[in-house]
C-alpha positions as CSV (number, residue, x, y, z in Angstrom):
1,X,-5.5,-116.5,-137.7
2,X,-5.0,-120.0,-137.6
3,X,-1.6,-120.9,-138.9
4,X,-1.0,-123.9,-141.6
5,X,1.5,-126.6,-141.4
6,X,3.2,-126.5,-144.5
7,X,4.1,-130.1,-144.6
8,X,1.2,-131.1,-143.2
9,X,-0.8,-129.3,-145.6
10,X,1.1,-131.1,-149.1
11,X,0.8,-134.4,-147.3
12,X,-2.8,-133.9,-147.3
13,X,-3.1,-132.4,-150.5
14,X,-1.6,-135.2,-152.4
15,X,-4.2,-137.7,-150.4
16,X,-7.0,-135.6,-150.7
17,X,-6.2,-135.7,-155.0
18,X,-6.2,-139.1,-154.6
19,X,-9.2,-140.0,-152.4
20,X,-11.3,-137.4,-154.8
21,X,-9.8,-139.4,-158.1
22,X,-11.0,-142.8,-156.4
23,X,-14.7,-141.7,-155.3
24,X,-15.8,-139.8,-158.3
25,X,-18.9,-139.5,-159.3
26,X,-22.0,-137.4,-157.7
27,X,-24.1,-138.1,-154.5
28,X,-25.7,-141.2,-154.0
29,X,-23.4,-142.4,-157.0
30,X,-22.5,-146.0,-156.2
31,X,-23.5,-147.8,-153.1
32,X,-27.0,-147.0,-151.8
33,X,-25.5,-147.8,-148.7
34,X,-22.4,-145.6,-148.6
35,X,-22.6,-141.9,-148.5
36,X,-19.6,-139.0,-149.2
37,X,-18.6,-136.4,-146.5
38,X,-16.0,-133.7,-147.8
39,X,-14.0,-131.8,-145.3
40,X,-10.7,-130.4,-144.8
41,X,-7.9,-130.4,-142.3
42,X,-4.5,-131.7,-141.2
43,X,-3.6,-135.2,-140.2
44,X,-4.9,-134.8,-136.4
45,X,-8.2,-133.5,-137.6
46,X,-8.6,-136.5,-140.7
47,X,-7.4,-139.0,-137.9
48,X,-10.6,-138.2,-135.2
49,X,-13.0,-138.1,-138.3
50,X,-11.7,-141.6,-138.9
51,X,-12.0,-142.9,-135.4
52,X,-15.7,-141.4,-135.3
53,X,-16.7,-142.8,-138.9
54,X,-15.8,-146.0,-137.9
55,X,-17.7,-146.3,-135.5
56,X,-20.6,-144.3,-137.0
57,X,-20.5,-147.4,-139.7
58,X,-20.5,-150.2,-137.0
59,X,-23.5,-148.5,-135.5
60,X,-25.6,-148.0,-138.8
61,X,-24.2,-149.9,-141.7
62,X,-23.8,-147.4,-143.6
63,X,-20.3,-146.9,-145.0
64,X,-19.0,-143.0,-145.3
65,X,-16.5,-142.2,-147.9
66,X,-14.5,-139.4,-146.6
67,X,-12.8,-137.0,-149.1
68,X,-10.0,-134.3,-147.5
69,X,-8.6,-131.0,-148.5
70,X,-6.7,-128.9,-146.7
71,X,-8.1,-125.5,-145.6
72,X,-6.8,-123.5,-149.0
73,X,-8.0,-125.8,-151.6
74,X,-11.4,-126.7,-150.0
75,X,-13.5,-124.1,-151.2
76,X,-12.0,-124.8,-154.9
77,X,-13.0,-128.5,-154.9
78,X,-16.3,-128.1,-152.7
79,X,-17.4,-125.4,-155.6
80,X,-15.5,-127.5,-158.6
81,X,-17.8,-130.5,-157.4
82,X,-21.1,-127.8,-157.3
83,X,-20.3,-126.9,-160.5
84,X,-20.2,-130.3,-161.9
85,X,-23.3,-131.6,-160.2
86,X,-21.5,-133.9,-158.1
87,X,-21.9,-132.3,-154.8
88,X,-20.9,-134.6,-151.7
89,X,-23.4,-136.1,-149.6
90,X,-22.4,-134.3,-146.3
91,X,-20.0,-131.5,-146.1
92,X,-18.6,-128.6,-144.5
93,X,-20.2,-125.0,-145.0
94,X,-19.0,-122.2,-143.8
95,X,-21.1,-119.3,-142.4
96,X,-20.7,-116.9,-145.3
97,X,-21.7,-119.5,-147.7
98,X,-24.8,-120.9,-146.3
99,X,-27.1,-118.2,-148.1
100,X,-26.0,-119.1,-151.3
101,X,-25.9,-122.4,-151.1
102,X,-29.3,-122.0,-149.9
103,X,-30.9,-119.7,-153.0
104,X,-28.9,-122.2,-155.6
105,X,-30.3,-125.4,-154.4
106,X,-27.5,-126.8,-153.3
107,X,-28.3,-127.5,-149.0
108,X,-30.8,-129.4,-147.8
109,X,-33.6,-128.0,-145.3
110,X,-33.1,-130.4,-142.1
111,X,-35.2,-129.0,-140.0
112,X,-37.5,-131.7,-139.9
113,X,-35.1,-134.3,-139.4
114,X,-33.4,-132.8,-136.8
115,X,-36.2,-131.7,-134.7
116,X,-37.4,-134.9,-135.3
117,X,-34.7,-136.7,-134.1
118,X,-33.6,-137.3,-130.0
119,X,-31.0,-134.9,-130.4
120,X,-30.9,-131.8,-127.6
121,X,-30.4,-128.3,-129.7
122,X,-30.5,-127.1,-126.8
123,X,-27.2,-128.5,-125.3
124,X,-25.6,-127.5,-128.3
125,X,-24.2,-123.7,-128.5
126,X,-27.6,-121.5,-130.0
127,X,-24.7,-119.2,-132.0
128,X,-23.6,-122.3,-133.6
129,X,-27.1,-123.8,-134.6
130,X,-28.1,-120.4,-135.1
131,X,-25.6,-119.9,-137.2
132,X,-27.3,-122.6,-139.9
133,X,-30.6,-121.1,-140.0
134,X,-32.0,-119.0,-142.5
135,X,-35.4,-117.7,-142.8
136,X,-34.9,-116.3,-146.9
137,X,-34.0,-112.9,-145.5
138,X,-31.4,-112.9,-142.2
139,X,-29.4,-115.7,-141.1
140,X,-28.4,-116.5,-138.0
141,X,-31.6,-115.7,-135.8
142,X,-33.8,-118.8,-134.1
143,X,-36.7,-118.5,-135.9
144,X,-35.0,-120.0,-139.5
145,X,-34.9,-123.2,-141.0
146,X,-31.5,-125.1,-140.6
147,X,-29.5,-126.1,-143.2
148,X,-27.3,-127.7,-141.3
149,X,-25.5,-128.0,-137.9
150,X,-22.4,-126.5,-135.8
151,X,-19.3,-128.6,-136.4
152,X,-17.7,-126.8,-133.9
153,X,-17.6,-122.9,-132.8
154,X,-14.2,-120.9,-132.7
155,X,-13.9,-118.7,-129.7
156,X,-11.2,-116.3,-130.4
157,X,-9.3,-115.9,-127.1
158,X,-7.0,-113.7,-125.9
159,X,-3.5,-115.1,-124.6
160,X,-0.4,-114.1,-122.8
161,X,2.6,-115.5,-122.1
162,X,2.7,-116.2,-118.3
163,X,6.6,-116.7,-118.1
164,X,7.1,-113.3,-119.5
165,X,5.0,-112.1,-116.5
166,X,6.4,-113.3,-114.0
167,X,9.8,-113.0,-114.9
168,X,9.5,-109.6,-115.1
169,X,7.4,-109.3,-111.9
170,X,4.2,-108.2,-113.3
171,X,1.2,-109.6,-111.2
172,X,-0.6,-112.0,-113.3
173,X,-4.3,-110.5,-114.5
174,X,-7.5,-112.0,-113.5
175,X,-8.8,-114.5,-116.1
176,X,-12.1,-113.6,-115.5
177,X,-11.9,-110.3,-116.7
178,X,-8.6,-109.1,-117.9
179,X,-7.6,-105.2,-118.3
180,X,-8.9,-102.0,-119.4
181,X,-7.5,-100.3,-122.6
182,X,-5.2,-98.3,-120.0
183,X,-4.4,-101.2,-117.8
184,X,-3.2,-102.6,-121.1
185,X,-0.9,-100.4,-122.1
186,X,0.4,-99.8,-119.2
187,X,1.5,-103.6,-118.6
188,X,2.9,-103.7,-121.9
189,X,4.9,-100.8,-121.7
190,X,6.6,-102.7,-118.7
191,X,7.3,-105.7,-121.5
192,X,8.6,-104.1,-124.3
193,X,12.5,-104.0,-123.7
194,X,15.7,-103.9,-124.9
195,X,16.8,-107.2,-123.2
196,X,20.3,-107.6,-124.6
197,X,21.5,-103.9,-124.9
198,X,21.9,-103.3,-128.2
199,X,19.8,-100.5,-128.6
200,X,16.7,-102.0,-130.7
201,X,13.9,-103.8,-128.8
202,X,14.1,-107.3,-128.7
203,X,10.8,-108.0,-126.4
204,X,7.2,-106.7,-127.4
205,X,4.2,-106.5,-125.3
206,X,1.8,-107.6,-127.7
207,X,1.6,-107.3,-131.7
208,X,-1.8,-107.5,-133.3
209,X,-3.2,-107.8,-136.8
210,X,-5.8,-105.3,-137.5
211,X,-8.3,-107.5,-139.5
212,X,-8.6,-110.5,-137.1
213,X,-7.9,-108.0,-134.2
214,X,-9.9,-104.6,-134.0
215,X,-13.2,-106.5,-134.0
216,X,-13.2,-107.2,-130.0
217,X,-11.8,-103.2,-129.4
218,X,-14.7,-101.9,-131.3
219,X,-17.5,-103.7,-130.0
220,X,-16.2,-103.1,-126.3
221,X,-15.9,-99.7,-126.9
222,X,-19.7,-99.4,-128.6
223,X,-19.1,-99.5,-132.5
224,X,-19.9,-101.8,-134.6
225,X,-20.0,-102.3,-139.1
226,X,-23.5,-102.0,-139.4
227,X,-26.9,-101.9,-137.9
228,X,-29.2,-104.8,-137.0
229,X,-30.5,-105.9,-140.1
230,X,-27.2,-105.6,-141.6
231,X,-28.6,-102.6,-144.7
232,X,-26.3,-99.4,-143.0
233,X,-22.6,-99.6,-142.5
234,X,-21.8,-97.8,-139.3
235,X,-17.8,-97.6,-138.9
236,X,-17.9,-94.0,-139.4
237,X,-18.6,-93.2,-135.8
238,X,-16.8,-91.8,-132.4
239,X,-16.9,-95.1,-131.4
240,X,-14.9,-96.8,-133.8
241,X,-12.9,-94.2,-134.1
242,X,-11.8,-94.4,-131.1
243,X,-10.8,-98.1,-131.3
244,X,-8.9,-97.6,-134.4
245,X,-6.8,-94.9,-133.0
246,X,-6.4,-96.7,-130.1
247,X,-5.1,-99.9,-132.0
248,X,-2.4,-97.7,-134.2
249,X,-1.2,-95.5,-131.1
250,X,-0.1,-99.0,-129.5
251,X,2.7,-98.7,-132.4
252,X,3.2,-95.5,-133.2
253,X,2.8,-93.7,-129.8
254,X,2.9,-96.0,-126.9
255,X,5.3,-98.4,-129.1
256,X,4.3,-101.7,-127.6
257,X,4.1,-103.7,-130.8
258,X,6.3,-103.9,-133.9
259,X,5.9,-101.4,-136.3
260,X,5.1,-102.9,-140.2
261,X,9.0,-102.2,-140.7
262,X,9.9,-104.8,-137.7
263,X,7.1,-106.9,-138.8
264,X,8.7,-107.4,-141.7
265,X,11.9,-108.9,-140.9
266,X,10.2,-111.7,-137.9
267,X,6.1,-111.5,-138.1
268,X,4.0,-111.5,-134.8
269,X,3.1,-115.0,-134.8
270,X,7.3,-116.1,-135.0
271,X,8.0,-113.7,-132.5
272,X,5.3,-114.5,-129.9
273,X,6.4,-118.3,-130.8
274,X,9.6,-117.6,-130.0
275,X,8.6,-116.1,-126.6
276,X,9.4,-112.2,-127.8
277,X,5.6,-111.1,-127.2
278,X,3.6,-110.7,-124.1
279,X,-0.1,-111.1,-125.2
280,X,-1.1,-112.1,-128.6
281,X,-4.5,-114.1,-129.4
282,X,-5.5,-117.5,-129.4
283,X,-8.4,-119.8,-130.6
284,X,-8.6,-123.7,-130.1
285,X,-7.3,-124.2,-133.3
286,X,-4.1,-123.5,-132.2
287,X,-4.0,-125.3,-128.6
288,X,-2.2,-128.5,-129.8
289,X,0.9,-125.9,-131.2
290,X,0.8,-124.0,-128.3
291,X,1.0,-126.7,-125.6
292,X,4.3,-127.6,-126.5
293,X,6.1,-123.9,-126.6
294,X,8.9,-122.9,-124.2
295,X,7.4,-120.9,-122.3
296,X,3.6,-121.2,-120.3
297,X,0.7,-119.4,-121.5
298,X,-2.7,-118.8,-120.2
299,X,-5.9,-117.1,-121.4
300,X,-8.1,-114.1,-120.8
301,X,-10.6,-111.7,-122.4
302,X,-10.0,-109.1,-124.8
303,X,-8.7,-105.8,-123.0
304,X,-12.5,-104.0,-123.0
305,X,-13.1,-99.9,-124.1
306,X,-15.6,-97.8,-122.6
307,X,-17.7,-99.5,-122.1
308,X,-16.7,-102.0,-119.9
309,X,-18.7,-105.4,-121.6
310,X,-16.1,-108.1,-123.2
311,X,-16.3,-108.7,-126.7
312,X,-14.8,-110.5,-129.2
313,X,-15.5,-112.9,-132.3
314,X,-16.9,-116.7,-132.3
315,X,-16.5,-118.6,-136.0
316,X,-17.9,-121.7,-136.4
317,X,-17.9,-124.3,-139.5
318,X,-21.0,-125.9,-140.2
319,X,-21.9,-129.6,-141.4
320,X,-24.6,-129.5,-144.4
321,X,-26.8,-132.1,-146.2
322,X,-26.7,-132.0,-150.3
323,X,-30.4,-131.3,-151.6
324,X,-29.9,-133.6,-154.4
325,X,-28.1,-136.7,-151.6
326,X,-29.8,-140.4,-152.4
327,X,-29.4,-140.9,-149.1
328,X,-30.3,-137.6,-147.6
329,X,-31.8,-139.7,-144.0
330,X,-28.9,-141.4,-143.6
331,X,-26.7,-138.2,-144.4
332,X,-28.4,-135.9,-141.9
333,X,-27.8,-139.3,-138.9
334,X,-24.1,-138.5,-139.8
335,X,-24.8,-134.9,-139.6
336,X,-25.9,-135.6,-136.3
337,X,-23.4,-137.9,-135.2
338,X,-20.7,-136.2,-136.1
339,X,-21.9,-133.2,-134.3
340,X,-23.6,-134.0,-131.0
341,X,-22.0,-137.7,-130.2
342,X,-19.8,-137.5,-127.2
343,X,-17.7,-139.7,-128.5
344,X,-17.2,-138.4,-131.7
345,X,-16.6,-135.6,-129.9
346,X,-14.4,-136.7,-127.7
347,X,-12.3,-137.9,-130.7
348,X,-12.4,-134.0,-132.0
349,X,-11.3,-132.5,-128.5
350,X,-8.6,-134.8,-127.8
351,X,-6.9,-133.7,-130.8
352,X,-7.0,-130.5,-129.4
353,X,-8.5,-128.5,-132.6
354,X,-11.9,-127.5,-131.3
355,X,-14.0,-127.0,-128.1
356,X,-16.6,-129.6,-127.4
357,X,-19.9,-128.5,-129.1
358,X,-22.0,-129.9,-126.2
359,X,-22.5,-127.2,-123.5
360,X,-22.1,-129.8,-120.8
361,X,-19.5,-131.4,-121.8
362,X,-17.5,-128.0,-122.6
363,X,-17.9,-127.2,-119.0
364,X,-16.6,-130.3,-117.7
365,X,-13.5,-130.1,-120.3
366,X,-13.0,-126.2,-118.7
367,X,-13.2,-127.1,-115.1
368,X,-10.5,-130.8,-115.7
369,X,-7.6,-130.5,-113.4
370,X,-4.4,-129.7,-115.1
371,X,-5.9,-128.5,-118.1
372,X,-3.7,-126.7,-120.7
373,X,-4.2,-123.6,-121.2
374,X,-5.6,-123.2,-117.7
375,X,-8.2,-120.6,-118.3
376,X,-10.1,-123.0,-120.9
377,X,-12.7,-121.3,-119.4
378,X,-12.2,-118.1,-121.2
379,X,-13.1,-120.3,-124.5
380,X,-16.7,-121.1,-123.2
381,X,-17.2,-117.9,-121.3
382,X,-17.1,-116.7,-125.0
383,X,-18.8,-119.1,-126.8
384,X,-21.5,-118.9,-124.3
385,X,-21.6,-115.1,-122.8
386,X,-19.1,-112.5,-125.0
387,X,-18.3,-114.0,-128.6
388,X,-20.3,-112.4,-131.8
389,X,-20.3,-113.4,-135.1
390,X,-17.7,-111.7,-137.3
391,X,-19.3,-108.6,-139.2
392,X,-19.3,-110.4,-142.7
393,X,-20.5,-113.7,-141.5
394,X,-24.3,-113.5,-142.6
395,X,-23.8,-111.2,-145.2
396,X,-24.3,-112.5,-148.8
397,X,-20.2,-111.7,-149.7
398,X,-17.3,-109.8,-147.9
399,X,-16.6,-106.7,-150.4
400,X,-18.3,-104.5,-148.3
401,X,-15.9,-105.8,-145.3
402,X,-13.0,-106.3,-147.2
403,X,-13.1,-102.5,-148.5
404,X,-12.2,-101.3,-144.9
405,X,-9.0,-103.0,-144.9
406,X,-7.9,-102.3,-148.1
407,X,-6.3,-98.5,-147.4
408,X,-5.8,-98.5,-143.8
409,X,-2.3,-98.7,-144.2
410,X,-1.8,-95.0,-143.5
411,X,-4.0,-95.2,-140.1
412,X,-1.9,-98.0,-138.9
413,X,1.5,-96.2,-139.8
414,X,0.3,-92.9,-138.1
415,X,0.2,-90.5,-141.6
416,X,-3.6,-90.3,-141.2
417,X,-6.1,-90.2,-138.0
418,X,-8.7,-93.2,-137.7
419,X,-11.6,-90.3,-138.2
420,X,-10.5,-88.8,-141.8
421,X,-10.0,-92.4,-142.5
422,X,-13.5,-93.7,-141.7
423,X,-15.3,-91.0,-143.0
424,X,-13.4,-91.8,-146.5
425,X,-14.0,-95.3,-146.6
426,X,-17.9,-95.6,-145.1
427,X,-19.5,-94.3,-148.6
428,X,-17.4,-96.6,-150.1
429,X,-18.5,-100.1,-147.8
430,X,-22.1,-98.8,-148.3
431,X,-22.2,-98.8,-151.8
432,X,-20.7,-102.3,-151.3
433,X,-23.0,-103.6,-149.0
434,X,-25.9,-102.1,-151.3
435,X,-24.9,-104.1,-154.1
436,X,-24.3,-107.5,-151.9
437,X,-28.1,-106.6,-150.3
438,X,-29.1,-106.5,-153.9
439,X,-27.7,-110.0,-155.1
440,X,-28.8,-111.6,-151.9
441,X,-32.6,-110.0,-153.1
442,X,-32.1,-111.4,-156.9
443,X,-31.2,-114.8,-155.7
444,X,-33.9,-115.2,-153.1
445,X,-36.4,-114.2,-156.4
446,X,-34.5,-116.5,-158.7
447,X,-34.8,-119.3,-156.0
């Protein structure tokens, strides 16, 4: 969901080419004293890394050589450089990589260091540490090793636009705990207008994307992709059926959101920029875009099924250690630092791209006078109470996942009910999942 700046992004492509050309060679290349940390990111992001690493230096000694991509060509270059032996000291991982990077050699087990260390894992969001532990057959549960630490967590938020609200003389909804599926619809039925007349609707209540958006209906309305140990896919239930329906009858029967059609000609995203949607989502990432917009916005939770309990996802990017760094004591410090510092935190918040990863000091960001959003509080009630882990996030790969979004077109455009559709595509995700269960098995034997 989170949206790249175009010029941003070949501004930092053409430095990251050139930082990569400079440093060369492998980890521990060089320098004993200086160590590599590869990440990615726009200018605002490269600029608090910069801020922090300077003063990491002046505290240790120890000089960090910091080689950027942006988000679409890191996973290219992070694997190029695996390939080629010449893996970075300190870099980012991302969930769905950890297990494989694990089986192949190429992380470093820090659990020693770290619990070795002064640092408090316990001020420090369990679903992000958690996240980085592996015990050879599930990730993310307490009792594995870690292979490395939260860089942040992304609590996926749900937003609306306040000005639209009150202009139309809607009473604002509680930010603690938002609508019901009904309350929903029935608030953005009152939205979606014709506001200059010409016949064709010109203001939406919301407009979702399915794959970043049914996760939070499902789960509040009991469903879920698979069972706990992650060996059964599950979508083909009552439960999830019900969310799915309930997603494409917001177009094609209540006709709150743009239909595919409408879509087409101004996306979601430009339209709720533009002020033309009521409630659309919103994660940190996006805070320091948002802020300046024309019209206010605020948070709240997800609109919640039958159940009544909150849900939605929490992502996070993790910071790992090569297994083959020359340095590996002073790589895991940096680790550290750059994870649990306040102010290398503080750097990372005031650009407004993440939450603070230290419990306390996320609670005293949420509760700041004057904050923007207002409701920050909505992004640690889920990193804390209501976010889970998206369903392909400790799986060893995504086919399994992928497969349900690959023919839903139909469901979405009305020509086929959510049931007939999940019954068609479970046998298919299973046989996916079976094979991913299977690779994750070979590589833990080949390891």
């Amino acid at each position: 969901m989170r949206k790249t700046k175009i010029v941003a992004a070949a501004a930092l492509a053409s430095v990251a080419a050139l930082t990569l050309t400079a440093c060369g060679g492998g980890a521990g290349e060089g320098d004993a004293d200086t160590i590599q940390f590869m990440f990615r990111g726009g200018p605002d992001e490269k600029a608090a890394y910069e801020a922090a690493i300077e003063r990491f230096t002046e505290d240790t000694g120890v000089k960090v050589d910091m080689i950027v991509t942006d988000a679409d060509q890191y996973a290219t270059k992070l694997q190029a450089a695996v390939s080629g032996g010449k893996v970075p000291d300190v870099f980012y991982i991302e969930q769905a990589n950890l297990q494989s990077y694990v089986h192949s050699g190429v992380l470093m087990d820090i659990t020693d260091l770290v619990e070795e260390s002064d640092i408090d894992l316990d001020n420090i969001w369990q679903f992000g540490v958690d996240s980085y532990r592996f015990d050879g057959t599930l990730q993310g549960t307490p009792e594995g090793k870690l292979y490395g630490l939260p860089k942040d967590v992304g609590p996926f938020a749900f937003g609306y636009n306040k000005t639209m609200l009150e202009e139309a003389g809607i009473p604002l909804p509680d930010p603690a705990t938002g609508y019901t599926w009904d309350e929903f619809v029935d608030v953005t039925k009152q939205l979606t207008v014709d506001k200059n007349g010409d016949g064709a609707v010109d203001q939406w209540g919301t407009g979702l994307n399915v794959q970043w958006n049914l996760q939070s209906l499902v789960w509040s309305n009991g469903g879920d992709w698979t069972n706990e140990d992650r060996t059964e896919v599950t979508v083909d239930t009552p439960e999830f059926a019900e969310a799915l329906q309930w997603f494409a009858d917001l177009t094609n029967v209540e006709k709150v959101t743009p239909s595919a059609s409408d879509a087409a000609t101004l996306d979601t995203y430009q339209r709720w920029m533009a002020g033309e949607i009521g409630f659309f989502p919103v994660g940190p990432w996006d805070v320091s875009v948002y802020n300046d917009l024309d019209f206010e916005y605020d948070l709240i939770p997800w609109p919640v099924g039958s159940t009544g309990e909150q849900a939605t996802w929490l992502g996070s990017l993790g910071i790992g250690v090569s297994a083959t760094s020359k340095n590996p004591e002073a790589s895991v410090d940096l680790v550290k630092y750059l994870t649990t510092d306040v102010e290398a935190q503080e750097s990372l918040v005031a650009a407004n791209i993440q939450i603070p990863n230290l419990i306390d000091m996320a609670e005293e960001w949420a509760a700041e006078e004057g904050a923007e959003p207002a409701n920050r509080a909505e992004f640690v009630n889920i990193a804390q109470n209501t976010g889970r882990a998206m369903p392909a996030a400790y799986t060893y790969g995504a086919a399994w996942y992928d497969e349900l979004w690959t023919n839903i077109q139909p469901v979405l455009d009305g020509e086929q009910t959510a049931e007939d559709y999940l019954a068609e595509v479970q046998p298919r995700m299973q046989t996916l999942l079976d094979e991913a269960n299977m690779r994750a098995e070979q590589a833990a034997s080949a390891g």
